[in-house]
C-alpha positions as a Python dict, from the first residue, in 0.01 Angstrom:
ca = {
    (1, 'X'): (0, 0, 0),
    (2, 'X'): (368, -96, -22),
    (3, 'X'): (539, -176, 292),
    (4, 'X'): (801, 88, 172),
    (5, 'X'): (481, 372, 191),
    (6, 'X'): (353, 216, 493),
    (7, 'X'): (654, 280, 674),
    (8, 'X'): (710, 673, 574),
    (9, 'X'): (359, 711, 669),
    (10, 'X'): (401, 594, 1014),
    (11, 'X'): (721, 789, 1050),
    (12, 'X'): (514, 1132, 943),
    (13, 'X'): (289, 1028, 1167),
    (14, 'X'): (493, 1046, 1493),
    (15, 'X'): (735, 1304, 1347),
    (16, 'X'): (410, 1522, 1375),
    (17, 'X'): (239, 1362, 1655),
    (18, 'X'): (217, 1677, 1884),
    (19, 'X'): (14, 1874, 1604),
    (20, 'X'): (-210, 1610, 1539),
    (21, 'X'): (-602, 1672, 1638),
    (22, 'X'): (-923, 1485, 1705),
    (23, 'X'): (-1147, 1479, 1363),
    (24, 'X'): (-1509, 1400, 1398),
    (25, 'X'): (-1678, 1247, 1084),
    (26, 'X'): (-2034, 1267, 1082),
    (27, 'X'): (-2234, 1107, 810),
    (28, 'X'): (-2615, 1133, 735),
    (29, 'X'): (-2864, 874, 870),
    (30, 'X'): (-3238, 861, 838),
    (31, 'X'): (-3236, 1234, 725),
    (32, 'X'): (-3012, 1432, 968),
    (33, 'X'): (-2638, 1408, 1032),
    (34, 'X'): (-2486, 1236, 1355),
    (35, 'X'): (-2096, 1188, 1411),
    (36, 'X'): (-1959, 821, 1385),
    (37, 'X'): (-1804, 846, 1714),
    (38, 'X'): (-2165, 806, 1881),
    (39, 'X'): (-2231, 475, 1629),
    (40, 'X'): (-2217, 120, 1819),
    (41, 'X'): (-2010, -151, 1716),
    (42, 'X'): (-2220, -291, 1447),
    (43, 'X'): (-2269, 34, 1281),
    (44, 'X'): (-1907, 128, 1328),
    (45, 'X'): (-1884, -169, 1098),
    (46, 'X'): (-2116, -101, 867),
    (47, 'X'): (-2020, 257, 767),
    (48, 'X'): (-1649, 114, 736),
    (49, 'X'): (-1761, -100, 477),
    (50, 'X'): (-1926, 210, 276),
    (51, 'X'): (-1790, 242, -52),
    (52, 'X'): (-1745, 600, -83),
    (53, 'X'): (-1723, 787, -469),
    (54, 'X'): (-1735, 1122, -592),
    (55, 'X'): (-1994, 1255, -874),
    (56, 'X'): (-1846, 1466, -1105),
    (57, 'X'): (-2050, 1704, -1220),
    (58, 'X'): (-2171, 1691, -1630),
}
């Protein structure tokens, strides 16, 4: 990311603080789907590292 983007993105973001809202991710672990939030530090880690893709259907 330039430093050029970087910069308009941090101005959006406190030009629009006030609307702003808490997002909870969840992901699936073991079979059933918990939210990240609730994850401790080493598997906060982990799931940032998660290389994430998109299947596109045939």
């Amino acid at each position: 990311m330039s430093m050029q983007t970087k910069i308009k993105t941090e101005d959006l973001l406190v030009q629009h603080n006030a609307l702003r809202t808490k997002c909870l991710v969840y992901t699936r672990v073991m079979g059933y789907h918990r939210p990240v939030e609730s994850f401790n530090l080493g598997k906060k880690g982990e799931h940032k590292q998660r290389i994430h893709f998109t299947e596109h259907a045939r």
